[in-house]
KOLTIPA-906083 format. One record per residue (C-alpha): residue number from 0; residue in three letters; y, z, x negated. Coordinates in Angstrom, 3 decimals. Each point is the difference from the previous one (the first is absolute). Last residue first. Layout:
! KOLTIPA-906083
+-----+-----+----------+----------+----------+
:   i :  aa :        Y :        Z :        X :
+-----+-----+----------+----------+----------+
: NUM : ALA :        Y :        Z :        X :
...
+-----+-----+----------+----------+----------+
//
This chain:
! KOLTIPA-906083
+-----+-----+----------+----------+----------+
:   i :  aa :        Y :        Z :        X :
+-----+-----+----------+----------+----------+
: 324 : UNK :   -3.600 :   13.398 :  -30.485 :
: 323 : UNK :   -0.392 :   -3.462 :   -1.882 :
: 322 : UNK :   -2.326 :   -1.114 :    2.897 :
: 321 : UNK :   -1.776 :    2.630 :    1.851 :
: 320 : UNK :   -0.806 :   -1.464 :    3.876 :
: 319 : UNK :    0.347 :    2.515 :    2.720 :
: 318 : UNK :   -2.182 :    1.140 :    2.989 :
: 317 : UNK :    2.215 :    2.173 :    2.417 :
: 316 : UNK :   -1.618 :    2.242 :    2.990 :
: 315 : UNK :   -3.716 :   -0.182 :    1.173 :
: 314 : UNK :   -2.680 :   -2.287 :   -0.814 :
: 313 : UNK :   -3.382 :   -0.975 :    1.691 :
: 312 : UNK :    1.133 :   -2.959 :    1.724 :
: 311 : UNK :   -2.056 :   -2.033 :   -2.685 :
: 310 : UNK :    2.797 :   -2.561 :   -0.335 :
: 309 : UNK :    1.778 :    3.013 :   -2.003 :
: 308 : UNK :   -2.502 :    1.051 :   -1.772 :
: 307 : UNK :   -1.393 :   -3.576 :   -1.397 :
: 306 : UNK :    3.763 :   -1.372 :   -0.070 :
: 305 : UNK :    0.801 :    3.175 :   -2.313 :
: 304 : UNK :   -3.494 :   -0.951 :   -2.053 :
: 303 : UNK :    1.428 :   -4.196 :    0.063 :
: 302 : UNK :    3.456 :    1.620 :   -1.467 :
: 301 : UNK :   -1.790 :    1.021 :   -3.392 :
: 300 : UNK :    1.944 :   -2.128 :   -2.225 :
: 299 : UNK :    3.428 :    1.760 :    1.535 :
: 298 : UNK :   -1.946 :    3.517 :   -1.043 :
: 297 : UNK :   -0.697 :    1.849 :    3.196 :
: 296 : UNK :    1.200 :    3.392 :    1.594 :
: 295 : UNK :   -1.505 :    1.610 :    2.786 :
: 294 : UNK :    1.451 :    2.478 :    2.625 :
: 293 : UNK :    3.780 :   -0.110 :   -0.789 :
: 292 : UNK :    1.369 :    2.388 :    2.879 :
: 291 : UNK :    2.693 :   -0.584 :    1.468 :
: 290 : UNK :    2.304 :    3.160 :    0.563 :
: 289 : UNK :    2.896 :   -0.234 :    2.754 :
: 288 : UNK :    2.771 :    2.517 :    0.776 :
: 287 : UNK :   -0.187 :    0.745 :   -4.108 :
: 286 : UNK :    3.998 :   -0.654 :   -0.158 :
: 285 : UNK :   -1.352 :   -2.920 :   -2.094 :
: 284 : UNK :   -1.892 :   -1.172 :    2.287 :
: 283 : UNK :    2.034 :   -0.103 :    3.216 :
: 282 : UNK :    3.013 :   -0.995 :   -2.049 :
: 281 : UNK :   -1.782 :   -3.774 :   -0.768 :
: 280 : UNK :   -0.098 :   -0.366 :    3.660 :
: 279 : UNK :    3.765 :    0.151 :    0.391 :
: 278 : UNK :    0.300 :   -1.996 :   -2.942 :
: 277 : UNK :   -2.711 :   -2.713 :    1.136 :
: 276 : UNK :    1.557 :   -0.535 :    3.772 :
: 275 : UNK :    3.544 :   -0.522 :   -2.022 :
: 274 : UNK :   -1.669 :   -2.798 :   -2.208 :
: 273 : UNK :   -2.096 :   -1.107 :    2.734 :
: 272 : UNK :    3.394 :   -0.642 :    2.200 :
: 271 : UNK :    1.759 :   -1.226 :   -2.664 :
: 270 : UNK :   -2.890 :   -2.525 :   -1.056 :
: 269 : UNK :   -0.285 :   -1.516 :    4.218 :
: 268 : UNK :   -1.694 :   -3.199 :    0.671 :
: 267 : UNK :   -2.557 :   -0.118 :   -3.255 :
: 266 : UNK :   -0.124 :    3.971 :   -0.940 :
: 265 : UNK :   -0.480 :    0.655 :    3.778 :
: 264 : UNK :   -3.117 :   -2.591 :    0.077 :
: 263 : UNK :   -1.328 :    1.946 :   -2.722 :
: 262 : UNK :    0.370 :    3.191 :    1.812 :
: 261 : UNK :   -1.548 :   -1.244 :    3.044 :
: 260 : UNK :    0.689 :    1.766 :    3.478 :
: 259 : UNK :   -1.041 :   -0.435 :    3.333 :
: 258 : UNK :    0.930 :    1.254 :    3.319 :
: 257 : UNK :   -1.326 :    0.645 :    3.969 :
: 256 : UNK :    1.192 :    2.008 :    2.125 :
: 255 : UNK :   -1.029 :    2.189 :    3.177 :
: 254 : UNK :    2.311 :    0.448 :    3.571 :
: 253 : UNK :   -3.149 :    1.198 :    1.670 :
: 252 : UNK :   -0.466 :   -3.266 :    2.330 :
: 251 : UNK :    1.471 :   -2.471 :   -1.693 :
: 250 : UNK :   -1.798 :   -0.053 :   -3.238 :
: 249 : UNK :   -3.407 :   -1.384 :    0.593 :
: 248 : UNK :    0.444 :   -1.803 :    2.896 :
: 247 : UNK :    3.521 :   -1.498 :   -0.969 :
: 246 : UNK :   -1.203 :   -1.320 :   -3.738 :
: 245 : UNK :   -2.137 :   -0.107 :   -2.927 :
: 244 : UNK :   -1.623 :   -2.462 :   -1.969 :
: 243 : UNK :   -2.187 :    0.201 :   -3.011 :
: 242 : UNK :   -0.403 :   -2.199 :   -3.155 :
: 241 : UNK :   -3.638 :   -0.670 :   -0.445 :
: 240 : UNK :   -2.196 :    2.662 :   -1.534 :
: 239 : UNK :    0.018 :    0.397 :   -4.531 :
: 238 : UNK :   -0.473 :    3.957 :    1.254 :
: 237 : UNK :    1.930 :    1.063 :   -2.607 :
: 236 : UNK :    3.232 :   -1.504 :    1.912 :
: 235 : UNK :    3.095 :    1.723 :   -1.108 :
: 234 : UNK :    3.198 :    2.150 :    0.634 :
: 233 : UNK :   -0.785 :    0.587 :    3.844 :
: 232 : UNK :    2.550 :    2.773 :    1.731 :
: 231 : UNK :   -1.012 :    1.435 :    3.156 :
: 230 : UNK :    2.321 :    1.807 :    2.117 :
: 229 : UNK :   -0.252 :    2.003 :    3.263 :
: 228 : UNK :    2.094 :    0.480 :    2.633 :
: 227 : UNK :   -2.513 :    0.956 :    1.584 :
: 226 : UNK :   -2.827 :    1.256 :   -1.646 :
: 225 : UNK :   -1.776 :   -1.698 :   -2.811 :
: 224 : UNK :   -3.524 :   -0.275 :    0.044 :
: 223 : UNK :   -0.480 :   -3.354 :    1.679 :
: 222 : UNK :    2.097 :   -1.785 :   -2.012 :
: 221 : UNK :   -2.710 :    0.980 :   -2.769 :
: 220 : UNK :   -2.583 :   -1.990 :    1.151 :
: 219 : UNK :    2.020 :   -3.318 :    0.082 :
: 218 : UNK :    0.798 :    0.620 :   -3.543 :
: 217 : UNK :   -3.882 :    0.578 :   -1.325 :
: 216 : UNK :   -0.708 :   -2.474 :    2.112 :
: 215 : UNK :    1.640 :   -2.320 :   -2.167 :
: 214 : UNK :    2.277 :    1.376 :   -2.645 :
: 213 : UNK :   -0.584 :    2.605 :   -2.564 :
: 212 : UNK :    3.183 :    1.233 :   -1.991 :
: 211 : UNK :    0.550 :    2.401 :    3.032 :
: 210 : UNK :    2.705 :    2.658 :    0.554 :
: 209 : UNK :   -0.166 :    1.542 :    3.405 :
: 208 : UNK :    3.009 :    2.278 :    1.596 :
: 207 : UNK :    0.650 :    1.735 :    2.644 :
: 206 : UNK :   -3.907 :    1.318 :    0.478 :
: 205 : UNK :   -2.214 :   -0.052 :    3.441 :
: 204 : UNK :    0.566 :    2.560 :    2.607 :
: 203 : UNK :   -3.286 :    0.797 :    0.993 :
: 202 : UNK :   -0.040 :    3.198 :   -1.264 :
: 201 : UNK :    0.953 :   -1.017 :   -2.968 :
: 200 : UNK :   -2.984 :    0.627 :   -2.239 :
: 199 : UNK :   -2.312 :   -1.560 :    2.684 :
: 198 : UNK :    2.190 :   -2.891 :    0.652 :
: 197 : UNK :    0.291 :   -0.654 :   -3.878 :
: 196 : UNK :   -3.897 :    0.313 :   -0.027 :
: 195 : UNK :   -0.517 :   -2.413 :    2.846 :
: 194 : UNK :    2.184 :   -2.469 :   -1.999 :
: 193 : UNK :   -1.874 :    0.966 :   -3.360 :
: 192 : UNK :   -3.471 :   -0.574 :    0.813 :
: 191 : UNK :   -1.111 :   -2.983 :   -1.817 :
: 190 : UNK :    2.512 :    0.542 :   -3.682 :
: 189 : UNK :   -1.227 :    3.457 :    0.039 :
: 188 : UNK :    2.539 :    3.201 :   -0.045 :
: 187 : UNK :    2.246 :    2.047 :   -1.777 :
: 186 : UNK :    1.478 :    2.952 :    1.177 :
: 185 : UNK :    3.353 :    1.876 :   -1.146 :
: 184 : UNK :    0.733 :   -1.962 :   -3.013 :
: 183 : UNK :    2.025 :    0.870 :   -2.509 :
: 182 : UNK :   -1.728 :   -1.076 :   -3.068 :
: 181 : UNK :   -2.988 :    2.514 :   -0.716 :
: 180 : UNK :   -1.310 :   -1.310 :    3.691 :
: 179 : UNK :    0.164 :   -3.328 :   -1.822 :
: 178 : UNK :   -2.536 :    0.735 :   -2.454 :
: 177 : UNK :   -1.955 :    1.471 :    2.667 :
: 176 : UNK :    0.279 :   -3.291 :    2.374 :
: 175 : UNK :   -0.521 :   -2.238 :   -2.999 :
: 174 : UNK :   -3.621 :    2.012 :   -1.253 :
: 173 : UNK :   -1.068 :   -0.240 :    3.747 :
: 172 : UNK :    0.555 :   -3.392 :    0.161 :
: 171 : UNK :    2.004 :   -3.097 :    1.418 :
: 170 : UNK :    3.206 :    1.345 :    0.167 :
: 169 : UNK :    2.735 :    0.840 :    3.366 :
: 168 : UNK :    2.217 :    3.034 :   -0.262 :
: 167 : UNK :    2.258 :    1.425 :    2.082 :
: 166 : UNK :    3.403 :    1.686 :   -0.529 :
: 165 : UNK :    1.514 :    2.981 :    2.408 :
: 164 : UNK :    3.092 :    1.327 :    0.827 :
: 163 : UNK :    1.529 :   -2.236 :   -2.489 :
: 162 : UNK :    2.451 :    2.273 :   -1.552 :
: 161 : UNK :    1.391 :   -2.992 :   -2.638 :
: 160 : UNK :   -1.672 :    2.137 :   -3.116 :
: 159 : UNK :   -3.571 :   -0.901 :    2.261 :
: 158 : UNK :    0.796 :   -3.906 :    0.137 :
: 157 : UNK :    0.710 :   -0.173 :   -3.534 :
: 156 : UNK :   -3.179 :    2.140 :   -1.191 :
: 155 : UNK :   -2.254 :   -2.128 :    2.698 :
: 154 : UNK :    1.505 :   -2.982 :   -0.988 :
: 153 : UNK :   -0.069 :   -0.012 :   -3.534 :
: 152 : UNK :   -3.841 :    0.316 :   -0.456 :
: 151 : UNK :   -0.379 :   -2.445 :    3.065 :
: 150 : UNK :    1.504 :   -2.571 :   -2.113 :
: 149 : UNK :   -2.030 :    0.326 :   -3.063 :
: 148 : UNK :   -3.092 :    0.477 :    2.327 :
: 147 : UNK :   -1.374 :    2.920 :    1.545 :
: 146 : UNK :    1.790 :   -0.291 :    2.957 :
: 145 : UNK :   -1.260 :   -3.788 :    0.753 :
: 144 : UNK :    1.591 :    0.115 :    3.118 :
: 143 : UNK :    3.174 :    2.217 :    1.031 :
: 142 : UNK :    0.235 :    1.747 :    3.552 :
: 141 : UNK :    3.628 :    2.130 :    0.311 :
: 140 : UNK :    0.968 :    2.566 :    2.079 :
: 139 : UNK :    3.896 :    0.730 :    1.324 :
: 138 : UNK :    1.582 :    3.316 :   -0.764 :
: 137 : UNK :    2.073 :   -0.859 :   -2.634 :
: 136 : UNK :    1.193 :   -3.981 :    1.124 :
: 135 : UNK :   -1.813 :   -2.725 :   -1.891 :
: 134 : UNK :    2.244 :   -3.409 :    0.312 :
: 133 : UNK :   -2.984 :   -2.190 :   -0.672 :
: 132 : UNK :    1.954 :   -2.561 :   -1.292 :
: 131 : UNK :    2.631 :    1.850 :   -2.508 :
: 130 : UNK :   -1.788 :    3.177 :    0.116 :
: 129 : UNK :   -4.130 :    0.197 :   -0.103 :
: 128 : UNK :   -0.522 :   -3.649 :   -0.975 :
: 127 : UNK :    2.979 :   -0.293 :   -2.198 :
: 126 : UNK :   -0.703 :    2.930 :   -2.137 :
: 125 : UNK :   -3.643 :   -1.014 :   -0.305 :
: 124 : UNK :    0.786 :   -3.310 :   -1.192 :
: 123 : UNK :    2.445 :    1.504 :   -2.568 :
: 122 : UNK :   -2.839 :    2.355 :   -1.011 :
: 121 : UNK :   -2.483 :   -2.816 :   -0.982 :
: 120 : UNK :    1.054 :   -2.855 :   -1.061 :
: 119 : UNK :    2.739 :    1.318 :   -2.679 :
: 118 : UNK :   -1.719 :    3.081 :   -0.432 :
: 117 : UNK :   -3.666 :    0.468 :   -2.063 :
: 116 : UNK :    1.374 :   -1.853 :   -3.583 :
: 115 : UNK :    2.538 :    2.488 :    0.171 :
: 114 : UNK :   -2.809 :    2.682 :   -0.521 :
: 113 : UNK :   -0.679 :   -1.425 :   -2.584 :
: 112 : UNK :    3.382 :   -0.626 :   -1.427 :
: 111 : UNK :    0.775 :    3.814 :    0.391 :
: 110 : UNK :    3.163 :    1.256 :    2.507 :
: 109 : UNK :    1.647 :    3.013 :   -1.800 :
: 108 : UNK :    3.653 :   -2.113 :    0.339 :
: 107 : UNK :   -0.203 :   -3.014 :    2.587 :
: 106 : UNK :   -1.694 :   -3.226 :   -1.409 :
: 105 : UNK :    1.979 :   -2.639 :    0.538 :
: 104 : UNK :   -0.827 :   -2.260 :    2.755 :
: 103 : UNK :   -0.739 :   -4.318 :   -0.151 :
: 102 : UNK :   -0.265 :   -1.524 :    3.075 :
: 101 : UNK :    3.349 :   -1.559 :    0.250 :
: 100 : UNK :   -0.251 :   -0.726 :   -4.513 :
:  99 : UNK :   -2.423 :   -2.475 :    1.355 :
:  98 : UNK :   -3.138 :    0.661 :   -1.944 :
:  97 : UNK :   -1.641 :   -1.774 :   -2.677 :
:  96 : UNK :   -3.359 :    1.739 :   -1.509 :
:  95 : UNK :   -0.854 :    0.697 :   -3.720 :
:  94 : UNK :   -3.412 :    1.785 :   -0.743 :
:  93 : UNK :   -1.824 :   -1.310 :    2.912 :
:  92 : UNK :   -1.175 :    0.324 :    3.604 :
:  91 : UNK :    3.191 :   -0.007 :    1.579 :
:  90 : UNK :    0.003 :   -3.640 :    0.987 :
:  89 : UNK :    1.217 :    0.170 :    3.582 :
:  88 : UNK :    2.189 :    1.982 :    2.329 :
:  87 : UNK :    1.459 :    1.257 :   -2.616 :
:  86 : UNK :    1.344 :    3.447 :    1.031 :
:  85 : UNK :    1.298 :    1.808 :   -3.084 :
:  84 : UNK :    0.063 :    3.432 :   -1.316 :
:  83 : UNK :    1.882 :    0.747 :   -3.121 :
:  82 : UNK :    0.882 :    1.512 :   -3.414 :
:  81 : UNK :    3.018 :   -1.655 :   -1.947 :
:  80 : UNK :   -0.892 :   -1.301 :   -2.817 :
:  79 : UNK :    2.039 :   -3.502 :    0.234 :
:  78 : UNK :    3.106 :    0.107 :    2.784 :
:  77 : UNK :    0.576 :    0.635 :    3.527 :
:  76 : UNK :    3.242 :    0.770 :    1.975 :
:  75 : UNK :    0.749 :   -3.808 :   -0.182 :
:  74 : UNK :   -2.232 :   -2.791 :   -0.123 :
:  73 : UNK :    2.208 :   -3.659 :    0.223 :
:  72 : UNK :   -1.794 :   -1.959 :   -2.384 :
:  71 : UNK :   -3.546 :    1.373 :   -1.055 :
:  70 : UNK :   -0.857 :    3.919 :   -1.555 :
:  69 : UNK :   -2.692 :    0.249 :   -2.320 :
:  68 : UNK :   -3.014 :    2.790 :   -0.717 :
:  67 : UNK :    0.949 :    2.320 :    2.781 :
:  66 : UNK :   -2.984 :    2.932 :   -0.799 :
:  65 : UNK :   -2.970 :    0.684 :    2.525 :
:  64 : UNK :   -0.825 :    0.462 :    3.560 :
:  63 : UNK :   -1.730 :   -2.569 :    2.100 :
:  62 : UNK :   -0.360 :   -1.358 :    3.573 :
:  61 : UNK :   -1.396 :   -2.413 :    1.455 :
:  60 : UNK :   -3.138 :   -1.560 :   -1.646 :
:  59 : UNK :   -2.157 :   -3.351 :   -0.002 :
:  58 : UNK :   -0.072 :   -2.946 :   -2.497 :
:  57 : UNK :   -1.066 :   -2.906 :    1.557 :
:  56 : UNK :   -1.673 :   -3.098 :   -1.480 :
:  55 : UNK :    0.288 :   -1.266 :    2.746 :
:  54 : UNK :    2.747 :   -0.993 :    2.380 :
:  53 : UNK :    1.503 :    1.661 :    3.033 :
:  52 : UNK :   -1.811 :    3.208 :    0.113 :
:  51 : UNK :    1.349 :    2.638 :    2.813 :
:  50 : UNK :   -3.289 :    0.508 :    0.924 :
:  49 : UNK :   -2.267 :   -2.245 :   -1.987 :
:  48 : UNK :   -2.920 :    1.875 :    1.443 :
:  47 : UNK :   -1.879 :    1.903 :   -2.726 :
:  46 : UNK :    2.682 :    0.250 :   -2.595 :
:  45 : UNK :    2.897 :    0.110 :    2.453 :
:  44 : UNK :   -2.181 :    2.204 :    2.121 :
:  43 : UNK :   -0.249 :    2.435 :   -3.279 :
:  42 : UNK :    3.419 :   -0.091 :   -1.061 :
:  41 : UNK :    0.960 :    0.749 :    4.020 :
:  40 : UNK :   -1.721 :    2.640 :   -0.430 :
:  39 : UNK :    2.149 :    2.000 :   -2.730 :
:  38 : UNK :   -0.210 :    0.657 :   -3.675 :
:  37 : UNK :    3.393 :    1.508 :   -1.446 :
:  36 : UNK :    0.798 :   -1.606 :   -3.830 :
:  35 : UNK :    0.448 :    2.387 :   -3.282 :
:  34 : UNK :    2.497 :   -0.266 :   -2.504 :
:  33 : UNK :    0.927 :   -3.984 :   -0.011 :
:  32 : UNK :    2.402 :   -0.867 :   -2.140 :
:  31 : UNK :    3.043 :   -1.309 :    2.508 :
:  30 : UNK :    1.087 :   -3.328 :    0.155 :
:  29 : UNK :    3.444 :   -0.291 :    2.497 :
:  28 : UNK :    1.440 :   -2.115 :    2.310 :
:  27 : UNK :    3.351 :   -1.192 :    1.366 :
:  26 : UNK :    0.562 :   -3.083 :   -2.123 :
:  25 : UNK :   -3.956 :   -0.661 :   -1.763 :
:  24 : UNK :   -1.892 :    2.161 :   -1.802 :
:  23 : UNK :   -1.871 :   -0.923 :   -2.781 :
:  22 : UNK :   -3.804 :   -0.478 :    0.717 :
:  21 : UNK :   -2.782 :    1.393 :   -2.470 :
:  20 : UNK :   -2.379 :   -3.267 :   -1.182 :
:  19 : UNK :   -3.606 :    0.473 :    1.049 :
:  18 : UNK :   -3.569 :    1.496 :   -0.810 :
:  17 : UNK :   -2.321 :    0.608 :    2.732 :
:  16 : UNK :   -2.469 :    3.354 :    1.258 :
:  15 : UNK :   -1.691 :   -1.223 :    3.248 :
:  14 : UNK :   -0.700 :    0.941 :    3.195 :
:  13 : UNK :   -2.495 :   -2.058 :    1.310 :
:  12 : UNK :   -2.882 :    3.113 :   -0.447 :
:  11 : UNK :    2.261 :    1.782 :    3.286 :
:  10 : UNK :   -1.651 :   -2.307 :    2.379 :
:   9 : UNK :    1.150 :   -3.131 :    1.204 :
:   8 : UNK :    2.545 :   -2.373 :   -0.110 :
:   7 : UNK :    0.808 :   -2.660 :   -2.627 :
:   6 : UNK :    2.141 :    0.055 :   -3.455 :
:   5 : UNK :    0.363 :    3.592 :   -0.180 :
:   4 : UNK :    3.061 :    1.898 :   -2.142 :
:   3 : UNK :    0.417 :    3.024 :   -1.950 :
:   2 : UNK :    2.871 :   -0.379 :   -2.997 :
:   1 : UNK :   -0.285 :    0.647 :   -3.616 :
:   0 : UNK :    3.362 :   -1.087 :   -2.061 :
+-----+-----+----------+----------+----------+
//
């Protein structure tokens, strides 16, 4: 089978188009024929950093949709053909991927494999940022970075359908704050002004809830825009800064919170959990609550161009891979 994989670090020319044996699943996994493969950013800092990359070579990709090709020992409610989305937390860039059959979600009815290939990342994360950790009350406002991204996308329609009284935006452009505007956003506004911007919008309020996948000051900055009671939810580090620290002085005073969520971590520690998370968020799409748009679409031997645009912080929405799809 054709797989994408880079021997070394660097730009998007080391990814590489390689020949190898397809796996057979072991007990409690599956192989699915790959459909069509979700591109996200931590693919491109894994290629460029050796985020998340124990060993080279290193094949990157999390999530896929596609066909069950073989079932291992132990697999129930699953079985060869069936149409689904998987979270792999590795690997998926290939025409056969393993997956544990935990992390594995058939397709609801009317639901396409491309745009399966968008969700299992994606739209569970947001679920559990706005509800089951950031506990988003209707009413309550809501400050989301990187709004024009995959995960803003989803946000801004999720957090609007749950009567936010008002969602903000944060992206790096004009071209991301308009596409974003189109996405339920109220206001969106620049990555060096957006604490004063929040207190301008607010009245000097601040917002009740902040979702940030950047880290560093990024983080620190946005404690400071939430009102009391306030909560701020990190669910990455972008930045590449230190690990931060927060404590008394920074939270004591107002009552405000600090949380963190990882879906891939929540598939390791806690597969019920995602499994019931992914469901619930799974509804919101299908129901059309939530539409993500697929803004570029790449053959699997073209993934350095979907690296290029993505690592260019130019894009906006979902960037897929085409395999058998």
């Amino acid at each position: 089978m054709r797989a994408v994989e880079f021997q070394e670090y660097g730009g998007p020319e080391v990814l590489e188009i390689v020949e190898v044996e397809a796996l057979e699943p072991g007990p409690g996994q599956v192989t699915i024929d790959t459909a069509y493969v979700g591109v996200n950013f931590a693919d491109v800092k894994a290629r460029a950093e050796g985020y998340r990359v124990d060993a080279l070579p290193f094949r990157p990709g999390l999530e896929v949709s596609g066909r069950i090709r073989a079932v291992g020992e132990g697999v129930e409610g699953l079985r060869p053909g069936q149409e689904v989305a998987a979270l792999v937390g590795r690997g998926a860039y290939a025409e056969v991927v393993v997956a544990d059959a935990a992390t594995v979600f058939p397709l609801p009815e009317g639901l396409d494999l491309r745009t399966a290939a968008t969700l299992p990342t994606v739209v569970p994360t947001v679920h559990a940022l706005l509800h089951e950790v950031g506990r988003l009350r209707a009413g309550e406002t809501v400050l989301v970075h990187g709004a024009a991204g995959g995960i803003g996308t989803v946000a801004g329609q999720l957090a609007l359908a749950a009567g936010a009284g008002a969602v903000y935006g944060v992206a790096s452009s004009a071209s991301k704050a308009e596409y974003a505007l189109k996405h339920g956003y109220d206001e969106v506004f620049t990555p060096d002004a957006f604490p004063e911007e929040i207190r301008r919008a607010t009245g000097g309020r601040g917002v009740d809830l902040v979702l940030d996948p950047v880290g560093g000051d990024t983080l620190r900055r946005g404690l400071d825009a939430l009102a009391a009671f306030g909560r701020l939810v990190s669910f990455g580090n972008a930045s590449g800064a230190e690990p931060w620290h927060v404590g008394q002085p920074e939270l004591y005073a107002q009552g405000r919170s600090v949380a963190g969520f990882s879906i891939l971590a929540l598939a390791q520690s806690a597969p019920d959990a995602l499994r019931a998370l992914a469901e619930r968020a799974f509804r919101t799409v299908t129901d059309g609550t939530v539409h993500l748009p697929i803004t570029a679409e790449f053959a699997l031997s073209d993934a350095a161009g979907a690296h290029r645009l993505m690592g260019g912080r130019t894009s906006t929405g979902k960037l897929v891979l085409r395999v058998t799809g």
